[in-house]
C-alpha positions as CSV (number, residue, x, y, z in Angstrom):
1,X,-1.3,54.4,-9.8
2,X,-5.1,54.3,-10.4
3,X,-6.4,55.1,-14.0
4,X,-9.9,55.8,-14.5
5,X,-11.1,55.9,-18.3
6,X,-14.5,57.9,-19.6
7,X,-15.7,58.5,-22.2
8,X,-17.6,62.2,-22.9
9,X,-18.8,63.1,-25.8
10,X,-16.9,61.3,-28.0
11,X,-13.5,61.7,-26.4
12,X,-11.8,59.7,-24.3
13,X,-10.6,61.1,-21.4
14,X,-7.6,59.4,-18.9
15,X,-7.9,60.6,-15.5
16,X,-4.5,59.3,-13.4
17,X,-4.0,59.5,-9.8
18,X,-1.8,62.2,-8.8
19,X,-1.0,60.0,-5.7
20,X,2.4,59.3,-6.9
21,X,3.4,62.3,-8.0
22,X,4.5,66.0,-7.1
23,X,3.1,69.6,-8.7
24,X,5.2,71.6,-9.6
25,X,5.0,75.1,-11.4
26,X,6.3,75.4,-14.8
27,X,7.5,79.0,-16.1
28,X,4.3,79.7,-18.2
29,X,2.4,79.7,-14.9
30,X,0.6,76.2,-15.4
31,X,0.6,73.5,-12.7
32,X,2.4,70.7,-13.8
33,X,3.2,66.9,-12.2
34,X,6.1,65.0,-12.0
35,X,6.9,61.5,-10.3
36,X,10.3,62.2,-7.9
37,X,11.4,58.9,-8.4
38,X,12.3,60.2,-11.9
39,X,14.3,63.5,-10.9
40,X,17.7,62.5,-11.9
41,X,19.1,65.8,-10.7
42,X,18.1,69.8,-10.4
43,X,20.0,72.8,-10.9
44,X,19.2,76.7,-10.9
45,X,20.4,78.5,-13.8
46,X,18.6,80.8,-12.0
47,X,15.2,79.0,-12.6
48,X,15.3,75.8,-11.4
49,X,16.3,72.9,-14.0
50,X,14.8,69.3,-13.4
51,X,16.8,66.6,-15.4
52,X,14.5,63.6,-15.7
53,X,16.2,60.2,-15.9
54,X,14.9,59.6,-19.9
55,X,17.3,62.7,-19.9
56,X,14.3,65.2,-20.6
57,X,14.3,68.8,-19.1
58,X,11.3,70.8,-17.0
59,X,12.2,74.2,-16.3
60,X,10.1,75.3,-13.3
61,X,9.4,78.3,-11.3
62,X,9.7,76.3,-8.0
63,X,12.4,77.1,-5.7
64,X,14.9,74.4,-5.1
65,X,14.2,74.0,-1.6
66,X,10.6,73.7,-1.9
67,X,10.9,71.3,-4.2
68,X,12.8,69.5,-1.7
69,X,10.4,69.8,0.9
70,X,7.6,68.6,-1.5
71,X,10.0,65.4,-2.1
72,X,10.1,64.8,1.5
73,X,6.5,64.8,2.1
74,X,5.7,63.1,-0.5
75,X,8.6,60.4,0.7
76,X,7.1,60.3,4.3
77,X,3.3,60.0,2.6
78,X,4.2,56.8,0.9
79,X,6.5,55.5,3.7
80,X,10.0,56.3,2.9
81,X,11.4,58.7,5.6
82,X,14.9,58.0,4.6
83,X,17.5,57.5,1.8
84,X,17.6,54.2,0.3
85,X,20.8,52.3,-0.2
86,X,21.4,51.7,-3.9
């Protein structure tokens, strides 16, 4: 992950690479990111519930299969075209 620090006018501002991470859409219409390694689990309650592993909750607009398919290109992007063994 690259960070990049700058400083403008008087604030200091932390711009991180999105490489490793997916958007997502949250409910209030905002674009939001999220690293899939973290996605514990998802479930639609009808919107779609992410359960991070720290155990925090994003409720997002996205539709559970194209959440999916964003995981999967982000997997093949990075190298990982299958399921590791854990």
């Amino acid at each position: 992950m690259k960070i990049i620090i700058e400083i403008y006018k008087k604030k200091i501002i932390i711009i991180i690479s999105l490489k490793h991470m997916i958007d997502v859409m949250r409910l209030d219409g905002k674009k939001y990111w999220v690293n899939p390694h973290m996605i514990e689990s998802m479930e639609s309650t009808p919107d779609l519930t992410l359960t991070m592993l720290s155990g925090r909750k994003i409720i997002v607009k996205n539709s559970p299969e194209d959440l999916i398919e964003k995981i999967i290109k982000y997997r093949r992007d990075i190298g990982i075209e299958r399921q590791e063994v854990l």
